[in-house]
VOBA-1610 file (N, C-alpha, C; in pm, whole numbers, padded with zeros to 5 digits, always signed):
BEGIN
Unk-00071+01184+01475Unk+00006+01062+01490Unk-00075+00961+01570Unk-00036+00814+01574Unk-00097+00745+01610Unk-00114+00722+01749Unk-00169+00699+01861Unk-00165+00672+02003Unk-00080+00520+02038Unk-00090+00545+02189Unk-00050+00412+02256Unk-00152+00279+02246Unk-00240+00295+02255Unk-00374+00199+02212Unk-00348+00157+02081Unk-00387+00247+01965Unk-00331+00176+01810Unk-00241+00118+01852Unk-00129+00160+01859Unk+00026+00090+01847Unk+00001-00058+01924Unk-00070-00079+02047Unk-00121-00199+02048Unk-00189-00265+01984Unk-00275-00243+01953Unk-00429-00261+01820Unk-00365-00344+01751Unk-00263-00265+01669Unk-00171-00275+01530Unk-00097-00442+01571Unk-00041-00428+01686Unk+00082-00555+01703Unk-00060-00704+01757Unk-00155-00653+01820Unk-00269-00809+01862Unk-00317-00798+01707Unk-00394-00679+01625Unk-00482-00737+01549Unk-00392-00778+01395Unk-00274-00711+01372Unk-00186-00677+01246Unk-00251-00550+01154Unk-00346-00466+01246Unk-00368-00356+01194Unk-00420-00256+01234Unk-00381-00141+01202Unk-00510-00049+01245Unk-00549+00099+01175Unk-00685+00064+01176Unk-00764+00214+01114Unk-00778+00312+01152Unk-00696+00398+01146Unk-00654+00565+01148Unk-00782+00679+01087Unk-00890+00697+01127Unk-00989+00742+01114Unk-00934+00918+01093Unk-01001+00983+00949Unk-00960+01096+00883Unk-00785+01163+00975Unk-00726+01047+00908Unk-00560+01047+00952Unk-00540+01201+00854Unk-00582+01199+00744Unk-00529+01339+00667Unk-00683+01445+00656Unk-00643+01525+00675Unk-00807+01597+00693Unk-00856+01623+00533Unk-00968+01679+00548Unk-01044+01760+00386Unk-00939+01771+00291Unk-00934+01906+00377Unk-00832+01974+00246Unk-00740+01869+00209Unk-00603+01796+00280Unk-00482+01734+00250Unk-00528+01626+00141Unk-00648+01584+00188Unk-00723+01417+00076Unk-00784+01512-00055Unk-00803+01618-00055Unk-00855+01641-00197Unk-00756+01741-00282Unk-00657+01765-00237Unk-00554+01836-00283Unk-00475+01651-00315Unk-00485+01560-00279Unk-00396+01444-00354Unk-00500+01396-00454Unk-00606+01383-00414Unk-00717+01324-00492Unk-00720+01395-00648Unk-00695+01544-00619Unk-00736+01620-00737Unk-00616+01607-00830Unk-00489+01602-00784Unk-00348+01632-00846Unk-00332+01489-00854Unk-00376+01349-00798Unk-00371+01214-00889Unk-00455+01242-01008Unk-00567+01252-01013Unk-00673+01283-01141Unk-00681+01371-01239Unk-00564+01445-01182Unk-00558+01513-01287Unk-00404+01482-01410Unk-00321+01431-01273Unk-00171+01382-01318Unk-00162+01296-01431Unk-00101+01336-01596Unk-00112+01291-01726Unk-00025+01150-01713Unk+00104+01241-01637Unk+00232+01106-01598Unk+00184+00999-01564Unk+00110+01040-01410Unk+00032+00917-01347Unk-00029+00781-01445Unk-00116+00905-01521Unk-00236+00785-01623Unk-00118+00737-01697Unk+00019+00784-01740Unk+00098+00736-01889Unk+00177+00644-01809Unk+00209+00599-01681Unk+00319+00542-01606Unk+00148+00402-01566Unk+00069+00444-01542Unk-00018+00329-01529Unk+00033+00183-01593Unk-00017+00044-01518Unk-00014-00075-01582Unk-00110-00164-01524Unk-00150-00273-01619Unk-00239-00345-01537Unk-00216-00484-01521Unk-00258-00515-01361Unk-00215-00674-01354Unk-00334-00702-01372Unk-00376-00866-01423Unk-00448-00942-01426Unk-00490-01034-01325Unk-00635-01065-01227Unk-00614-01101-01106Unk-00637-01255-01135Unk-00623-01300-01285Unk-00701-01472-01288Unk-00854-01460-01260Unk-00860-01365-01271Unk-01076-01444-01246Unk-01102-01337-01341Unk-01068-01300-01445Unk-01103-01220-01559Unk-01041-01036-01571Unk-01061-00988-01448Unk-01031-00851-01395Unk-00900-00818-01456Unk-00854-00696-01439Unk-00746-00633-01403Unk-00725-00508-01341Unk-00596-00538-01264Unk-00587-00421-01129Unk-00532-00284-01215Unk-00524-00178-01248Unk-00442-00079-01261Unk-00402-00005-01167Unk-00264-00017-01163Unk-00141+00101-01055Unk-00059+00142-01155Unk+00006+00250-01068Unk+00135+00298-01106Unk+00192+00314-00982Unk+00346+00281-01021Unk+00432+00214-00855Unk+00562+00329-00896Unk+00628+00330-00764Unk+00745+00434-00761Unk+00864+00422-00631Unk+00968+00415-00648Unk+01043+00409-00580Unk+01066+00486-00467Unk+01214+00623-00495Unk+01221+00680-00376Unk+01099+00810-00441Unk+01038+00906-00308Unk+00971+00987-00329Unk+01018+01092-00368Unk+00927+01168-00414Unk+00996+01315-00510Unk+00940+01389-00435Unk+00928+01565-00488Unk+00914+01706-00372Unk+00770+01712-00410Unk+00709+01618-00530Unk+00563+01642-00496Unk+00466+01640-00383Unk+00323+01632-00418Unk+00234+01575-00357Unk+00235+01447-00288Unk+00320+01333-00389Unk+00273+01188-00332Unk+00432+01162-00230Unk+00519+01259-00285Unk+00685+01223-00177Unk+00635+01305-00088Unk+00536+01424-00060Unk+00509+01480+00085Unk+00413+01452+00148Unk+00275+01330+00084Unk+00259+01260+00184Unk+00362+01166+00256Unk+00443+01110+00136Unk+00515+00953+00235Unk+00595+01050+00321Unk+00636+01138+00317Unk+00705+01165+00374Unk+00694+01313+00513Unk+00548+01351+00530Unk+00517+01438+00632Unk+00528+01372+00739Unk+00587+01438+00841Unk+00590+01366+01034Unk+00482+01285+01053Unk+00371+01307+01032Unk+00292+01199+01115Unk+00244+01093+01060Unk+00307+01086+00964Unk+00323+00955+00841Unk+00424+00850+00932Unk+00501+00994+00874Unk+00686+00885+00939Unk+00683+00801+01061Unk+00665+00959+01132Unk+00657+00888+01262Unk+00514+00795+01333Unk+00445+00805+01290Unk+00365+00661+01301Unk+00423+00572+01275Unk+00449+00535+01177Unk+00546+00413+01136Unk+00659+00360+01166Unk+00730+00523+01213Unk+00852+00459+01279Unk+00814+00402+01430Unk+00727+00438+01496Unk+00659+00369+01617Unk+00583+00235+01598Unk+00522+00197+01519Unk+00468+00045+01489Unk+00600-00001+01434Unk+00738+00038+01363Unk+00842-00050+01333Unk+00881-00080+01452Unk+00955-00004+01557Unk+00996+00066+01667Unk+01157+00037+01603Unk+01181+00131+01501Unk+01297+00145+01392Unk+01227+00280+01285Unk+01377+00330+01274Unk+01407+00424+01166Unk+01306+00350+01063Unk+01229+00369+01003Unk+01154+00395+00859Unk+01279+00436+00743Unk+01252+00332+00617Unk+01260+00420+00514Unk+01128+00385+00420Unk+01157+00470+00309Unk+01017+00478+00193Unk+01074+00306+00099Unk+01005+00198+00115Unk+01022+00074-00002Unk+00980+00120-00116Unk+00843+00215-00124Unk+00792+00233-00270Unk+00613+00261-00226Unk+00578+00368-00317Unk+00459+00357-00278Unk+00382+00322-00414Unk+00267+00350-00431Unk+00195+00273-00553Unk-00003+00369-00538Unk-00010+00356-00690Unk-00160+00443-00683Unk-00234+00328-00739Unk-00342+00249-00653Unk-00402+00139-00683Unk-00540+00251-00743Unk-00572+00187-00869Unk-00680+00274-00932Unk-00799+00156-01012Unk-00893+00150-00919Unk-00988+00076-00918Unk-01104+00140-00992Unk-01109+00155-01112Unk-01201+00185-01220Unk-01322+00154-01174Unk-01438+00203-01209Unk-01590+00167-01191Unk-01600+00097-01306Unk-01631-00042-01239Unk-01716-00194-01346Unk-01589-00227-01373Unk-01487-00207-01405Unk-01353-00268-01439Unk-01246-00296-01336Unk-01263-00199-01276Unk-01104-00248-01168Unk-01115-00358-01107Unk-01003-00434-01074Unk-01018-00591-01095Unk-01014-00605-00953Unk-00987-00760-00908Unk-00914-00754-00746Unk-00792-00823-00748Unk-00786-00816-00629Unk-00658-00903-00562Unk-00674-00983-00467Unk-00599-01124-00472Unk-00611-01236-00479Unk-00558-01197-00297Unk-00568-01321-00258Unk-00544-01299-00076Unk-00401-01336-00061Unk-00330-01234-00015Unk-00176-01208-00043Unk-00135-01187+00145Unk-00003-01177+00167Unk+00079-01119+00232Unk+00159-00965+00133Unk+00222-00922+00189Unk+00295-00811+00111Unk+00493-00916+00132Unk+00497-00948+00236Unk+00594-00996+00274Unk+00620-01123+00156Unk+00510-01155+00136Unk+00543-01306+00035Unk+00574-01261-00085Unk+00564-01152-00111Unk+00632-01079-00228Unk+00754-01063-00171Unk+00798-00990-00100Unk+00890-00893-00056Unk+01052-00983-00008Unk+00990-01084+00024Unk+01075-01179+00097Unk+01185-01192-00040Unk+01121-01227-00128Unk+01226-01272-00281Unk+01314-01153-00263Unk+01313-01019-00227Unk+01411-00893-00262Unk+01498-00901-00141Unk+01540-01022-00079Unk+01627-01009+00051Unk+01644-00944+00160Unk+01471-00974+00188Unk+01479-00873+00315Unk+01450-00983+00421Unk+01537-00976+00516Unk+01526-01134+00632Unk+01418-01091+00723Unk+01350-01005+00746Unk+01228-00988+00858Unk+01112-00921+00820Unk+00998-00921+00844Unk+00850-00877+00784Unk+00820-00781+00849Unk+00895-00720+00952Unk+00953-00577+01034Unk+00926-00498+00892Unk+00769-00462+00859Unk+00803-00387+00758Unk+00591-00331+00805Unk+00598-00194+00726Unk+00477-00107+00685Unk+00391-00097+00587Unk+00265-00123+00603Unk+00228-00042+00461Unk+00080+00077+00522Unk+00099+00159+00477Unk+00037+00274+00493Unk-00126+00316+00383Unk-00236+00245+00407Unk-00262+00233+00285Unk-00402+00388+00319Unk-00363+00478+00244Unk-00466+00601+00191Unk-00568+00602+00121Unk-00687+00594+00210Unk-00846+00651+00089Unk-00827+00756+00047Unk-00798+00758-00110Unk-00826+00892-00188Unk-00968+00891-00217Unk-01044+00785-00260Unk-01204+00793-00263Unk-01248+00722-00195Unk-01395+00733-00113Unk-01432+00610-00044Unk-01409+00476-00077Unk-01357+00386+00008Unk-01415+00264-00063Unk-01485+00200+00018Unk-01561+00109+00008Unk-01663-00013+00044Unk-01692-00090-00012Unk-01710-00204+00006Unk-01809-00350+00002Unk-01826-00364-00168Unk-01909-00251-00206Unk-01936-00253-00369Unk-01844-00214-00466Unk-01759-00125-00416Unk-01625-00069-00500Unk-01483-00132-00489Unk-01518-00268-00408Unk-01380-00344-00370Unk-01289-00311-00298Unk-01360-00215-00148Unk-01296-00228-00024Unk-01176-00332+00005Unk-01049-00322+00054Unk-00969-00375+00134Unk-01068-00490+00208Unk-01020-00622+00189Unk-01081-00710+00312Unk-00916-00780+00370Unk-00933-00747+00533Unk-00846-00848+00637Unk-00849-00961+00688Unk-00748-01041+00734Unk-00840-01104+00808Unk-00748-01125+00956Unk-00841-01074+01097Unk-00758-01012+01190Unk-00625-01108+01277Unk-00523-01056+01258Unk-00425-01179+01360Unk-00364-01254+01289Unk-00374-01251+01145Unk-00332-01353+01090Unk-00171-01301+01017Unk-00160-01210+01080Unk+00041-01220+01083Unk+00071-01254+01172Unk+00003-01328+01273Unk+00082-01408+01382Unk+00083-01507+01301Unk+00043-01587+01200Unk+00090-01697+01130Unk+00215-01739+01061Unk+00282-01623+01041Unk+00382-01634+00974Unk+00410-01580+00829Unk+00493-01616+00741Unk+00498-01626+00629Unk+00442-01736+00548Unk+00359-01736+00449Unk+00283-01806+00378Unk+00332-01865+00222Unk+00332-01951+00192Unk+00370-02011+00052Unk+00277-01875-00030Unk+00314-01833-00114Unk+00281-01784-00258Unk+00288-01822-00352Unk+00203-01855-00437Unk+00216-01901-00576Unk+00134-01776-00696Unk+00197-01757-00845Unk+00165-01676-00894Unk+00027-01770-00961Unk-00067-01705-00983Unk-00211-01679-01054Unk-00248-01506-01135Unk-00231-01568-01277Unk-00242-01450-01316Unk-00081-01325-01398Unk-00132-01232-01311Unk-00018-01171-01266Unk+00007-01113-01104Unk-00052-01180-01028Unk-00029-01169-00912Unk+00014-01303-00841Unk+00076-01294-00724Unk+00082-01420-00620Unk+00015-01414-00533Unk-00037-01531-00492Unk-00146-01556-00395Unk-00094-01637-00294Unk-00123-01593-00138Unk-00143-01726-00016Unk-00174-01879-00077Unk-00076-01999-00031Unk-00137-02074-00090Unk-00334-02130-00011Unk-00376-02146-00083Unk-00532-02126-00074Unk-00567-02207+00013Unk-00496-02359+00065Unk-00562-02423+00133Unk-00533-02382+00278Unk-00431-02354+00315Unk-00417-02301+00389Unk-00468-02144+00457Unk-00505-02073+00388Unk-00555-01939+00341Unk-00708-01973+00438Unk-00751-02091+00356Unk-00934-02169+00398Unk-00908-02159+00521Unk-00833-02240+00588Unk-00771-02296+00702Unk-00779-02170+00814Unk-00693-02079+00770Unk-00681-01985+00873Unk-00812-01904+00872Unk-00905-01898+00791Unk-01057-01810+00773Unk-01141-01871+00870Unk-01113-02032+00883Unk-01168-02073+00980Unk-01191-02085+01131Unk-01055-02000+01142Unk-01013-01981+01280Unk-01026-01835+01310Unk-01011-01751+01215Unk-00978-01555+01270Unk-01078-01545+01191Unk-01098-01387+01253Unk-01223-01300+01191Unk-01180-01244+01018Unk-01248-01250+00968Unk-01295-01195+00804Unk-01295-01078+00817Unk-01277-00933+00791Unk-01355-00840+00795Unk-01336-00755+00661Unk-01404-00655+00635Unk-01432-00542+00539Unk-01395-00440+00621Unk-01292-00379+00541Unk-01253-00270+00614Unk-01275-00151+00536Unk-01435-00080+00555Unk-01488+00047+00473Unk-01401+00183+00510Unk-01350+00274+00443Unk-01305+00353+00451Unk-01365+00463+00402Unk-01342+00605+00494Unk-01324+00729+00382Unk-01264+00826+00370Unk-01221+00925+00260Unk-01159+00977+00211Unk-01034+01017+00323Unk-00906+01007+00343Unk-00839+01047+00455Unk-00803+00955+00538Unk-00866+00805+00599Unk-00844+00751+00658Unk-00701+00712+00583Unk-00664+00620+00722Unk-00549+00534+00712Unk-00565+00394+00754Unk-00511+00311+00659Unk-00469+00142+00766Unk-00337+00139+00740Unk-00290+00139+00895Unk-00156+00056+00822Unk-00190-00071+00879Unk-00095-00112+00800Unk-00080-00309+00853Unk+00035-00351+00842Unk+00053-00456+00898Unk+00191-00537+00887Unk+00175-00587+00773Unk+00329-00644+00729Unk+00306-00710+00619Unk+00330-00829+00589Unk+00295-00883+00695Unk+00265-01043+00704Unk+00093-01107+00701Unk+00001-00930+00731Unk-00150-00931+00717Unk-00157-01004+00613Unk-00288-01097+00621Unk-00335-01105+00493Unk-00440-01062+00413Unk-00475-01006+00353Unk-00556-00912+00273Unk-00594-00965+00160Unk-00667-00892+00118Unk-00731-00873+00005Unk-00864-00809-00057Unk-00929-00820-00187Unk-01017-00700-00241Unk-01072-00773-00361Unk-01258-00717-00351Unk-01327-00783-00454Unk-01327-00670-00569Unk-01354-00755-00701Unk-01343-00660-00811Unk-01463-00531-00800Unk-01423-00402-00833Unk-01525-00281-00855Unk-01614-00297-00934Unk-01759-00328-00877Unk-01861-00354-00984Unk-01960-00236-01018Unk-01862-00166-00925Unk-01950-00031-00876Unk-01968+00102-01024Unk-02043+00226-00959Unk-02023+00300-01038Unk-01913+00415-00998Unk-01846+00323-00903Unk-01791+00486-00836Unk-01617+00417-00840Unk-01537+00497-00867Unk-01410+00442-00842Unk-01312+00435-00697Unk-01233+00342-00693Unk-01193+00350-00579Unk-01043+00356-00581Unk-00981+00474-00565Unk-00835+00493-00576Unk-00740+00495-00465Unk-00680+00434-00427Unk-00601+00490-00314Unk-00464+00491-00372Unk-00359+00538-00231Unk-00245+00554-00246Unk-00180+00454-00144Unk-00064+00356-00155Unk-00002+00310-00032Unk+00103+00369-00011Unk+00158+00372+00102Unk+00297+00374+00117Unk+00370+00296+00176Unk+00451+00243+00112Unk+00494+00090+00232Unk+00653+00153+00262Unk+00714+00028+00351Unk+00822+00152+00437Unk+00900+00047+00526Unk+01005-00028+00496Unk+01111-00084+00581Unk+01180-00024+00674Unk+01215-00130+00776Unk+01322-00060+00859Unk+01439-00039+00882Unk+01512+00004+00917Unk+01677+00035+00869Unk+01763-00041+00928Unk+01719-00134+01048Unk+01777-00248+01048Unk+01734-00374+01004Unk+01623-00349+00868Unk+01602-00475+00818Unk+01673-00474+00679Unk+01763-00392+00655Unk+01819-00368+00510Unk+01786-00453+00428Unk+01835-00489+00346Unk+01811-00619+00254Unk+01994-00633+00192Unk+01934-00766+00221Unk+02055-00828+00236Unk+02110-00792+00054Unk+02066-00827-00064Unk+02100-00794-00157Unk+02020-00674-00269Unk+02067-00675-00378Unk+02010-00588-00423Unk+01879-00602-00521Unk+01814-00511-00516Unk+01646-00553-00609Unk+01609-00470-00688Unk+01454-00458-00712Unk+01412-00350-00789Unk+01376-00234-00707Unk+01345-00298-00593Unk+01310-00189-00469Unk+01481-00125-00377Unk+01427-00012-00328Unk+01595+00041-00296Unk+01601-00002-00142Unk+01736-00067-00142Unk+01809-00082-00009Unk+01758+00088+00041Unk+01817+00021+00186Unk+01814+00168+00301Unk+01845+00339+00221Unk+01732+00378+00282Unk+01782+00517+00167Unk+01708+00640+00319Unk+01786+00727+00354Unk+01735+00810+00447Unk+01642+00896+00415Unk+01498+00884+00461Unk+01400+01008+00440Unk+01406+01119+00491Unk+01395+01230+00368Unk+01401+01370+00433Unk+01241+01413+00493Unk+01219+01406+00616Unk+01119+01399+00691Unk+01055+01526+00670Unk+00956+01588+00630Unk+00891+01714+00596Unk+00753+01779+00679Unk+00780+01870+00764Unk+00630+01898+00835Unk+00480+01853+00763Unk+00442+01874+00807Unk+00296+01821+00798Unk+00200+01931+00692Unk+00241+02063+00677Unk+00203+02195+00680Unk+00256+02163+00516Unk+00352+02107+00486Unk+00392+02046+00366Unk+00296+02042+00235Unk+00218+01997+00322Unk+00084+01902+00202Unk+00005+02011+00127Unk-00030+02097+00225Unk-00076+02208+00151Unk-00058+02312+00065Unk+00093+02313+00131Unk+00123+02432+00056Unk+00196+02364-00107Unk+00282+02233-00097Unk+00281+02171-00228Unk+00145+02152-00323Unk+00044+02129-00228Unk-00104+02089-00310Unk-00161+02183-00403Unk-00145+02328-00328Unk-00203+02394-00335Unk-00119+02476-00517Unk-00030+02478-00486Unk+00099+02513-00593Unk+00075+02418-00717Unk+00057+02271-00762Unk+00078+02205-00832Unk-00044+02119-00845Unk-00115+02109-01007Unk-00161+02001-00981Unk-00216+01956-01154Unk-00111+02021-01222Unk-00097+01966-01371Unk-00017+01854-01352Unk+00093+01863-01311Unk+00226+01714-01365Unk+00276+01745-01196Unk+00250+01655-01107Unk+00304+01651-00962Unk+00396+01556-00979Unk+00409+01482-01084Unk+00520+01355-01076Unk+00657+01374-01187Unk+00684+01452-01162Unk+00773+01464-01292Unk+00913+01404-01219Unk+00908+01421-01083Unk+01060+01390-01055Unk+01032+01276-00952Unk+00955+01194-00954Unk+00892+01066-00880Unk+00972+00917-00944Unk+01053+00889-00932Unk+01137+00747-00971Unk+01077+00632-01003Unk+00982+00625-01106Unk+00896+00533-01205Unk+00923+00388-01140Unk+00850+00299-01147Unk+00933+00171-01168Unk+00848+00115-01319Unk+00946+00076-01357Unk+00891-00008-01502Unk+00844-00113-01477Unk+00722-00178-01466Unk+00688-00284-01492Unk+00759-00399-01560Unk+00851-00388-01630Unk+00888-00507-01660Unk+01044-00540-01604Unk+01054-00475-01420Unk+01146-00476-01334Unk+01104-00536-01233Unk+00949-00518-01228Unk+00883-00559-01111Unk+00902-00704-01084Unk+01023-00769-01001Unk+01009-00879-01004Unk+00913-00968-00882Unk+00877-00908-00803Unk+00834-00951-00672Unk+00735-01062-00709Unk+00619-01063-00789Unk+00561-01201-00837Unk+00619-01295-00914Unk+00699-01229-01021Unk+00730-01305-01117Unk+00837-01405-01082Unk+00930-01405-00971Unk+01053-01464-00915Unk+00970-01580-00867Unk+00823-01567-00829Unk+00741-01718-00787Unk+00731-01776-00870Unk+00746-01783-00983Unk+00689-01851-01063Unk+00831-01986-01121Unk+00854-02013-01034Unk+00981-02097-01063Unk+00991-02258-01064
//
């Protein structure tokens, strides 16, 4: 779990890197049972980032008794998160960002909140948990931050593509003032961030792919005020840690069979910008 230092880190910088947060074994027992998972590849979709690319994920609601519902859901997941909320956690949805070698596209410089805001949620009191299943870096379209800049607020979004973007001039604006960074990862680490960070990722030109897993995660007194594609307050059944293995180890033909799909053509969180 995370320390008293992160938990500061997290609230001055809007983030912080959790260095081999899941050990060996736990990252290649998900690594192997995503790559190998048929569902996974058949539930895949791809957004388009506007500069030619496209991103492929597959996104999911509440978590199932697999692999990917006993990461979101092992203690030192939770409870990290429930300590940077300083609120009950629930699971919003997690998602397998799958960054192809030479193809996987990027993403445009976002908030998570400037999505999120359209599904009636009144505060940015919210998580995202984001997992190296393969290294990434610089050439494979590493995560880039830029530090402090959820003390700014909430940001105009406009859709490009099939994604929404920070509006850009402003975006310039704040680059000029906070640090840029590349945030290299490997296999196991963790970032979480707020989700007012602003982020983003250059297309994989690489030969190596770069997959991760997020888990993002509201708090239970930020309910949402109405209803969406993502689920109001839903209580997580919190699962030891010891979890990971012994599910990993058991399964790794079809780990998603009972994982709550979202269909892409529900996903409204960009498309509601476009108005």
């Amino acid at each position: 779990m995370i320390d008293e230092n992160q938990i500061s880190q997290f609230h001055a910088d809007g983030y912080v890197h959790a260095k081999s947060f899941f050990d060996a074994e736990e990252i290649d027992l998900l690594r192997r049972s995503a790559k190998e998972d048929r569902t996974l590849d058949n539930k895949s979709y791809g957004k388009e980032d506007g500069e030619g690319g496209t991103v492929r994920l597959s996104l999911w609601n509440h978590p199932g008794q697999g692999i990917y519902g006993t990461i979101a859901r092992c203690e030192k997941l939770v409870h990290s998160v429930q300590a940077l909320l300083d609120d009950e956690p629930y699971h919003y949805h997690s998602k397998m960002i799958m960054k192809d070698p030479k193809i996987g596209g990027a993403w445009t410089w976002h908030q998570d909140y400037g999505y999120w805001y359209q599904n009636g949620i009144l505060t940015p009191n919210m998580v995202s948990a984001f997992i190296a299943v393969d290294p990434a870096t610089r050439e494979n379209g590493c995560l880039q931050v830029i530090r402090s800049s959820h003390l700014c607020g909430r940001i105009e979004h406009i859709l490009t593509g099939d994604q929404a973007g920070a509006d850009t001039e402003r975006v310039d604006e704040i680059l000029k003032r906070m640090e840029h960074l590349y945030v290299e990862m490997d296999p196991g680490d963790v970032l979480f961030f707020h989700s007012n960070l602003l982020h983003r990722s250059d297309r994989n030109r690489s030969d190596n792919p770069r997959w991760s897993m997020i888990c993002c995660y509201n708090s239970k007194k930020n309910d949402p005020y109405k209803e969406s594609h993502h689920p109001r307050y839903t209580p997580l059944e919190v699962v030891p840690d010891s979890r990971i293995k012994e599910v990993g180890i058991k399964r790794f033909e079809d780990d998603s069979s009972d994982v709550a799909w979202l269909d892409p053509a529900e996903d409204e969180s960009a498309k509601s910008l476009d108005s």
